[in-house]
C-alpha positions, 0 to 999 in steps of 0.5 A, a space after each residue: 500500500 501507499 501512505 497518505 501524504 505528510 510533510 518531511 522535515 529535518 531536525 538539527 537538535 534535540 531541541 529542534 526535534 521536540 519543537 517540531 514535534 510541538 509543532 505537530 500538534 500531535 500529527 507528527 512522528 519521529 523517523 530514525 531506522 524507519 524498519 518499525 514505522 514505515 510499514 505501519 504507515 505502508 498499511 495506513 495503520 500510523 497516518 502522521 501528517 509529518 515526518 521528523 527525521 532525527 538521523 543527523 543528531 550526532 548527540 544521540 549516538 552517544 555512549 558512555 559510562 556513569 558510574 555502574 551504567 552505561 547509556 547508549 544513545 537512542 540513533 546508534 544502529 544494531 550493527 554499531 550496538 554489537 561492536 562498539 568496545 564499551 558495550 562489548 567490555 561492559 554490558 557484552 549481553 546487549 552486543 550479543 542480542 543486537 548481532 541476532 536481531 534480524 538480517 543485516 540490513 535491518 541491524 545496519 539501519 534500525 536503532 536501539 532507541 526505535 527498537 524499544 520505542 515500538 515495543 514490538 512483543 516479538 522484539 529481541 533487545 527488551 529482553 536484555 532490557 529486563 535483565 540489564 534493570 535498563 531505564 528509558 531516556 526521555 527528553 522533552 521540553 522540561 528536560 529529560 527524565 529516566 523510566 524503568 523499561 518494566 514501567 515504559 513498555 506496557 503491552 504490545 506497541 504500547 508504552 509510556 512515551 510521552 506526548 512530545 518527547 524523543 528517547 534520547 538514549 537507554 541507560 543499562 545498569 553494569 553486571 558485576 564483573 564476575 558475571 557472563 551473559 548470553 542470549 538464546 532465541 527460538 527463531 521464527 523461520 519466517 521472521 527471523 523474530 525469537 518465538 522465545 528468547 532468553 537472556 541470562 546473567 549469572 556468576 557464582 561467589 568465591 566459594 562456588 554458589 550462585 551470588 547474581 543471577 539474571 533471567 529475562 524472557 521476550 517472545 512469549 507473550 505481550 511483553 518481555 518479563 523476568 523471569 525472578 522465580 528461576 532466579 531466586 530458585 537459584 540464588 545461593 545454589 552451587 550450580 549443577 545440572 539438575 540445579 539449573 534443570 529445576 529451576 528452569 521448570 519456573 521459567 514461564 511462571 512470571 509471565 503470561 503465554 501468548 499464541 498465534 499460528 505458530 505456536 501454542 502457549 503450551 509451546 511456548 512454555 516448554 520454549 522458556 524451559 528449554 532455553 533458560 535451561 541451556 542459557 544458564 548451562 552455557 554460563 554456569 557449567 
């Protein structure tokens, strides 16, 4: 299909872009990767009387570290996200999800900030999101304000963005250093989106317990979730195969299940199972 008619416009700023958002009177959409917004468009599900593109604000492909966080600006590209060095260094669990997100022409144009900002129940970074404790960086007018991702995304593309506001950037808390991280999905095989995807951070203590540990779930439902029965099932535990075996039954028991043609809530479930068990196998064992 072919969208209705809009207006385009650059912004140069931060500032800028709130002003033309304002501007809009709530008619206009911020453009950055374009991968989410054009289709909806194309099937006139989104009619935006303007466009702000967003792409030329240097500033918002910031990344940097402040104190146990690191923030990653909202423009940088899935592809820039898995080989930055910061992010490889401290939070390898995002780098490691951005590399599996889609095909490479949608990781060397789609961007984190547009990425949560669609809160597509399908999409691959909120898992790490949940694990990570990520806040969503919002700027408008007033100034910027950080919201818990738990708090931001509230079912499918639904989400506590503000009225003219932009992501500016989400800050990941730092796991401890003793930790390793991994992400494993279930590929659709059409799409390429996980079925279920697990996200895990985990390390054990000097006498060989578990002392951290971090589950986070996209896929199987409206919206990612952690998965804190598995986790306080395993706290304190040495790690072992029946451990992480049971623990990994609780998998599914935070959230809830969805179903479409593809798969089952009860597929879905035993998903959950299968890979929080091998994620954690993969770090712990």
């Amino acid at each position: 299909m072919i969208p209705v008619t809009f207006d385009y416009v650059r912004a140069e700023s931060v500032n800028e872009a709130i002003q033309q958002l304002k501007d809009s009177d709530g008619e206009g959409k911020v453009l950055a990767g374009g991968h989410s917004l054009l289709p909806l468009m194309k099937m006139r599900l989104t009619e935006p009387q303007v466009l702000i593109d967003i792409t030329g604000i240097d500033a918002l492909k910031e990344v940097r570290k402040e104190g146990d966080r690191l923030i990653v600006g909202a423009l940088n590209t899935h592809r820039e996200v898995s080989i930055h060095p910061d992010i490889k260094e401290h939070i390898p669990l995002v780098a490691e999800t951005a590399r599996q997100i889609g095909d490479i022409q949608i990781r060397n144009k789609g961007t984190m900030g547009g990425n949560i900002v669609h809160a597509d129940s399908a999409a691959d970074l909120p898992a790490a999101a949940f694990v990570l404790d990520a806040e969503v960086l919002i700027t408008n007018e007033f100034g910027e304000q950080a919201m818990g991702i738990d708090s931001f995304i509230l079912g499918p593309l639904i989400t506590m963005m503000p009225e003219d506001s932009i992501v500016t950037g989400v800050s990941f808390q730092i796991p401890p250093t003793h930790t390793k991280s991994t992400y494993l999905k279930y590929f659709h095989p059409a799409s390429g989106y996980p079925v279920v995807g697990v996200a895990a951070v985990a390390g054990t203590d000097s006498n060989g317990n578990i002392d951290f540990v971090r589950v986070g779930i996209t896929g199987a439902g409206d919206v990612a979730f952690r998965a804190t029965s598995v986790e306080e099932e395993l706290l304190g535990k040495a790690p072992s195969e029946a451990v992480i075996k049971e623990a990994s039954k609780l998998a599914a028991d935070d959230g809830e299940m969805g179903s479409d043609l593809f798969a089952s809530p009860e597929y879905r479930e035993n998903l959950c199972k299968v890979y929080t068990e091998r994620a954690l196998k993969s770090i712990l064992l």
